[in-house]
N, C-alpha and C positions, 0 to 999 in steps of 0.2 A: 407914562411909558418912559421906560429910562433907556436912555442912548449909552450902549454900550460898545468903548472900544478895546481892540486887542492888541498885543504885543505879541507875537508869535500864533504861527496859525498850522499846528502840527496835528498829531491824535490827540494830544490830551486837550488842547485850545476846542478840538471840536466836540469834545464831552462836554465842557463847556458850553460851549455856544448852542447845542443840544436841549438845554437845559434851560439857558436863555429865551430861546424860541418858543418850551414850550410854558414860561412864565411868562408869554407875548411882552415879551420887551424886545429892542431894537438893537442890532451890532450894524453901526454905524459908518464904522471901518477900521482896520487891519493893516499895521506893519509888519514885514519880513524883510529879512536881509535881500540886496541884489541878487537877481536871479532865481530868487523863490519859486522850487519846482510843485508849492501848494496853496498859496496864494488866489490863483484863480478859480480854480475849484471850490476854497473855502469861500470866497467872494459870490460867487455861482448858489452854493447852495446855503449861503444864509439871508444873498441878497445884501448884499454889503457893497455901497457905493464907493467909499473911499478906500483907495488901494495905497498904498506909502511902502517905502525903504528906509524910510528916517521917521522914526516913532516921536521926534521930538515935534517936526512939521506936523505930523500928523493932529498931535495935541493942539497946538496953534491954530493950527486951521480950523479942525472939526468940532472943538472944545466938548470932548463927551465926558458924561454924567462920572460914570465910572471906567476901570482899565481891568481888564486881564491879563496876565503877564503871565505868559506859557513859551520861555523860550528855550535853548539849549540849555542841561543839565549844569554845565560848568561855566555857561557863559552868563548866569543872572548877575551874579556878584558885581558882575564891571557894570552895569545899570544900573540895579535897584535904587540906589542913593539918590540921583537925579529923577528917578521916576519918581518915589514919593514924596521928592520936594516941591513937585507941582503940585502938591495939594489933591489931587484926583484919589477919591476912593480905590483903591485900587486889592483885586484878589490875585496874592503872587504864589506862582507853584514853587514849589519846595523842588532842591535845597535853594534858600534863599541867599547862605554862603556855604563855601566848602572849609570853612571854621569858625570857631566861638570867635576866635582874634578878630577877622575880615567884618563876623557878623555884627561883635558889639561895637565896632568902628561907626558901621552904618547905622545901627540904633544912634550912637552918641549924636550923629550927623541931621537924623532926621525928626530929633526931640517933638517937633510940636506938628507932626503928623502922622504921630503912634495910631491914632485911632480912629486914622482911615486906611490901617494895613490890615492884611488876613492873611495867612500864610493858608494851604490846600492843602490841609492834614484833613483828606475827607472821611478817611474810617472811622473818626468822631461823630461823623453824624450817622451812620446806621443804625437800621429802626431799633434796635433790639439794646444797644448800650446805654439807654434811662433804666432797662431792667435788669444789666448786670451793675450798674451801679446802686440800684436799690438794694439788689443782694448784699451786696456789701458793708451797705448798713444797718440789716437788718439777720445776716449770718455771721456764724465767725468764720474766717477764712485761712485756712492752716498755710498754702501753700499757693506759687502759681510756676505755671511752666509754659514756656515761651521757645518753642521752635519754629524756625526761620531759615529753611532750608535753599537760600536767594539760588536763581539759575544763574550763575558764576559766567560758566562760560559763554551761553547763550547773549547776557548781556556785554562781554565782552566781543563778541562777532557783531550785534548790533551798534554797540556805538562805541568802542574805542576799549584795547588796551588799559588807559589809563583809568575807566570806571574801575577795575581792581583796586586800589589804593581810597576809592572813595564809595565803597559798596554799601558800609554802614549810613553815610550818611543820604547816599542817593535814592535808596532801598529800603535797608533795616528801620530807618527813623519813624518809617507808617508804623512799624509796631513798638516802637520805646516810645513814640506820642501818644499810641491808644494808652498804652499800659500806664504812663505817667498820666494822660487825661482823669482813669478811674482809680488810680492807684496813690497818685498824687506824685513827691519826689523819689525816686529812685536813687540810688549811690554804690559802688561797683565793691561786694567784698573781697571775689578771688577772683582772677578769668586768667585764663590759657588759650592759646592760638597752636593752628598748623598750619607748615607754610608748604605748597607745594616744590619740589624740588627739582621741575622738570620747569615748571614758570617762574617760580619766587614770586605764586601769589599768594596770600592766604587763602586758605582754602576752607578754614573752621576755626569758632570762636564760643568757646566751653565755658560756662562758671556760674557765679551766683552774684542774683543783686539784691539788694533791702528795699526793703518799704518803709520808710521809717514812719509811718502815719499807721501803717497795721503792724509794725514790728514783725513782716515775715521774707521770705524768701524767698525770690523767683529764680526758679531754674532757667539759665537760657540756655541754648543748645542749639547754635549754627554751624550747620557742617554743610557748605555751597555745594550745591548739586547734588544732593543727596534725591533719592528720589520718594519724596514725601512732602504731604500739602502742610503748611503754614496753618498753624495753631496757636492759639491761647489756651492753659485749661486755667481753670477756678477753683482749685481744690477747699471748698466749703466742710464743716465736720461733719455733715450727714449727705452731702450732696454734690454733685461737681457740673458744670457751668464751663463748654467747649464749644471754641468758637473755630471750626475747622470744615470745610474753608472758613476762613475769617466772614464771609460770607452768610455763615449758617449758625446757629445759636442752638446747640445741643444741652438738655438737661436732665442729666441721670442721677435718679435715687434709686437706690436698693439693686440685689441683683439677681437672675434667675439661673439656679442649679437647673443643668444637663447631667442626669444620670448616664454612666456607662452605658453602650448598648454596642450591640454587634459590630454593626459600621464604624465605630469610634468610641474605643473600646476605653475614652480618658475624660475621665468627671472634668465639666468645663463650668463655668461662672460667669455668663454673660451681663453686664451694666444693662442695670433696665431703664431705657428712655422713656421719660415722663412727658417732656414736650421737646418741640422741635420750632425755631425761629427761622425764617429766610427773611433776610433786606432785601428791600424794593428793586429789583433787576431792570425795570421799565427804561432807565437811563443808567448811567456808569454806576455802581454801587456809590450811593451817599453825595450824591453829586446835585441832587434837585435838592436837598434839605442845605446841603453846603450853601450852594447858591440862594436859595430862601433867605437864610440865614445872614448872609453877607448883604446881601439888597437892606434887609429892616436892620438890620444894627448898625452896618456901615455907611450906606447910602441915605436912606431914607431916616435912620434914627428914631423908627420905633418901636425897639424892641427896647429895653431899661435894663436887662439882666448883663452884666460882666462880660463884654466881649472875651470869646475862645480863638483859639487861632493865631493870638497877635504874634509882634514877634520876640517877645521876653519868650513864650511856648517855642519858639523855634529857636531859640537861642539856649534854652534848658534841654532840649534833645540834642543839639548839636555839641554842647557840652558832655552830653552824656556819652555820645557817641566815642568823643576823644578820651571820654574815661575810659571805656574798654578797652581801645587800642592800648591804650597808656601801661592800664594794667596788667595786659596780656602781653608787653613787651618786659615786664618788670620779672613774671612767670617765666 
């Protein structure tokens, strides 16, 4: 049974610990800043002895197996470094920095404990992405299109103004990770931005990126707040592969003609679905297999297959991210 402790104890720390519970392993105990208005509640319902404000004490004291580090979005950066220099397996939620510069510092820093990090790129593990990545090598794949419609505003009432300025990499990076995971390197050929005029935020990010491993194209198309769910499609040459919600794994071959008729007097062409995927809802999407995952390869070391996650992967998103910007500043 592995003792597991936490560094932040918010909503996402408890999809975590969620998960935790129900692979019957133990959360030990839990730092939060002074004054933590969730602390005791998350203490209460995991059963968590030790309560800390100083996550370094914490360590000292309680010496646990592994760390979850779930803490403020812009506040990991000033940590992370000292956390995975104790050595502790540790799984850190994204963004682990707010740039490539900040991020490959910290790699340089913590050279000889790469491979007890994981960064919480969990829409890698959903059930259905072994089968779009099979597709891939056994279709040819013409195109893909990648819309990312982020709630803009909404995340700005929630947690601060300055999320604007860091949307891509707080947000958008769950889908430039998925699509780099099964797609491999990405690289930014055109993009354009719109800035709103009323805030000067951006408010949309248009263009095309490559795949230089399939030699094709993906369409992105972020326009914030738009009102439309977040997609992947898979444009295959006889079949297409939509992952909308991200959630769901749609797969249309062939299509069915609607003749004119009275009521709707206009020949229509429906996409006929062949099968349909859902990932496992029981806990946060991809969050049991995440977790699975990071226990046998990180902790326990018996999984053999090429740790994902690390943070060279979140250091290749994180780059990417700043390539959009870059580029859409150049447009």
């Amino acid at each position: 049974m592995i003792k597991f402790g936490f560094i932040g104890c918010g909503q996402i720390a408890k999809f975590h610990a969620d998960v935790i519970a129900a692979l019957r392993h133990n959360i030990t105990c839990v730092s939060a800043t002074e004054g933590s208005k969730n602390i005791e509640n998350f203490a209460k319902r995991y059963a968590v002895s030790g309560l800390y404000s100083d996550w370094k004490k914490m360590i000292e004291e309680q010496s646990p197996d592994a760390l979850v580090v779930a803490i403020t979005w812009n506040q990991t950066e000033n940590i992370i470094q000292k956390i995975i220099n104790h050595g502790i397996p540790c799984l850190v939620e994204k963004p682990v920095a707010l740039s490539s510069y900040t991020l490959q510092k910290i790699i340089s820093n913590t050279a000889q404990f790469h491979d007890r990090v994981m960064v919480g790129y969990n829409r890698r593990f959903y059930d259905f992405i072994p089968m779009v990545k099979q597709a891939l090598k056994e279709k040819e794949i013409i195109s893909v299109e990648l819309n990312f419609p982020e709630t803009l505003n909404r995340l700005i009432e929630l947690k601060s103004p300055e999320i604007a300025d860091y949307i891509l990499i707080y947000m958008s990076s769950h889908w430039l990770d998925l699509l780099m995971f099964v797609l491999g390197d990405l690289k930014v050929e055109w993009m354009t931005k719109k800035i709103n005029k009323r805030s000067n935020h951006i408010e949309a990010y248009n263009g095309i990126l490559q795949s230089s491993q399939y030699n094709i194209p993906i369409h992105l198309q972020a326009n914030f707040n738009a009102p439309s769910n977040t997609s992947i499609t898979f444009n295959f040459n006889d079949l297409i592969y939509r992952l909308c919600p991200i959630e769901i794994l749609t797969i249309y071959r062939g299509m069915t003609l609607i003749e004119p008729s009275t009521e709707n007097p206009v020949r229509r062409y429906i996409p006929h679905i062949e099968e349909t995927y859902t990932t496992d809802v029981a806990y946060k999407p991809g969050f049991l297999k995440q977790m699975s995952y990071f226990i046998e390869t990180y902790v326990q070391k018996i999984r053999y297959d090429a740790p994902c996650c690390t943070l060279y992967d979140a250091l290749a998103v994180t780059r990417l991210c700043e390539e959009i910007k870059s580029f859409a500043e150049i447009t």
